[in-house]
C-alpha positions in Angstrom: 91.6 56.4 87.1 93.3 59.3 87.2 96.2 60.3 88.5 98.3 64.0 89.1 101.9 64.2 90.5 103.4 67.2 90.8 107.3 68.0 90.7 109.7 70.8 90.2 108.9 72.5 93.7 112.2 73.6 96.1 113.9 76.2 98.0 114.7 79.9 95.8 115.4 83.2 97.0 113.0 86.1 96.2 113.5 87.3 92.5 114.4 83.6 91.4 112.5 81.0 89.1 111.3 77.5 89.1 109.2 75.5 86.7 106.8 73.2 88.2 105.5 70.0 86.3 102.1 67.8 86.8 102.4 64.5 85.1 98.9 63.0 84.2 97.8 59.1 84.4 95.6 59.5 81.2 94.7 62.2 78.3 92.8 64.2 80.9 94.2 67.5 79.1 92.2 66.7 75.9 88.9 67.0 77.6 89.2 69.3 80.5 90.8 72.7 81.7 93.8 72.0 83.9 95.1 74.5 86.7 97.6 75.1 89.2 96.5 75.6 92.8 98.0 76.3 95.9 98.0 76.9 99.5 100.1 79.2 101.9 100.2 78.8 105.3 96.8 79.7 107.3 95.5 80.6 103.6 92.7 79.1 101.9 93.7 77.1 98.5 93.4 78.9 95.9 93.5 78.7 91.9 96.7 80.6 90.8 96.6 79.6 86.6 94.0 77.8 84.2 94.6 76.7 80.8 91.7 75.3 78.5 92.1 72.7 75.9 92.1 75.8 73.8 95.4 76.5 74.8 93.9 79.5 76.4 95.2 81.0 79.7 93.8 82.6 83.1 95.7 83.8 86.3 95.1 85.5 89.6 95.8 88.6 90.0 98.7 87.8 92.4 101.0 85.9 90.0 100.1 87.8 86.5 103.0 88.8 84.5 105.1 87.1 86.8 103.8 83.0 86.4 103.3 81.1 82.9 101.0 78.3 82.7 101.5 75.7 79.3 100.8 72.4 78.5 102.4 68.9 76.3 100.0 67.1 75.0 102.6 64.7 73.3 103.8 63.9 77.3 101.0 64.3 79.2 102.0 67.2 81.2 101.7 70.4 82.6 104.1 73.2 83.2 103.3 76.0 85.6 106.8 78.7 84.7 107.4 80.7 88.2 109.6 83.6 87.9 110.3 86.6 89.9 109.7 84.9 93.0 108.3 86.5 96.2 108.1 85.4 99.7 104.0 85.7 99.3 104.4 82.9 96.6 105.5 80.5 99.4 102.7 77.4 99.3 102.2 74.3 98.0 101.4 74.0 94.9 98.7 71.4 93.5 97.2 70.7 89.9 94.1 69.6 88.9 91.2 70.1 86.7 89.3 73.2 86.8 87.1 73.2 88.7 88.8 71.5 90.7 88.0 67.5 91.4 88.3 66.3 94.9 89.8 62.6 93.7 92.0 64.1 91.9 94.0 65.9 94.7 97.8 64.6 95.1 100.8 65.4 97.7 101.6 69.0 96.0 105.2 70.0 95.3 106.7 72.7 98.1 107.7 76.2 96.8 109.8 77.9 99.1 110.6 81.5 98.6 112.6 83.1 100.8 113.7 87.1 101.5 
């Protein structure tokens, strides 16, 4: 079964970082894309990065240039990078497999990003 739990989120001010983890159960990352997600208040959920077994990357418009999306196979985890921090990047943040799997869903990780 598998299982996602995310880490890293917290409090920053606007122009500040933080690197957000997702731990994985199994070896999910060898056969599927993984991505980060999130949800800002009375927002929909939305995919914000995407990286492929490949090693290839995707991100919304909103966090290009500014978020980093990578992966470790040897632990089993992936890394979403969060710099230059804005207010609109306040949400909680999810991973899961792309497209997204609804039993796959954990409790998120807070970002907080304030002005």
């Amino acid at each position: 079964q598998v299982q996602l739990v995310e880490s890293g989120g917290g409090l920053v001010q606007a122009g500040g970082s933080l690197r957000l983890s997702c731990a994985a159960s199994g070896s999910i990352f060898s056969i599927s894309a993984m991505g980060w997600y999130r949800q800002a208040p009375g927002k929909r959920r939305e995919l914000v990065a995407t990286i492929t077994t490949g090693v290839m990357t995707k991100y919304a418009d909103s966090v290009q240039g500014r978020f980093t999306i990578s992966r470790d196979y040897a632990k089993n985890t992936v890394y979403l990078q969060m710099n230059t921090l804005k207010p609109d990047d306040t949400a909680v943040y999810y991973c899961n497999v792309v497209p997204s799997d609804s039993r796959f869903w954990g409790q998120g990780t807070q970002v907080t990003v304030s002005s």
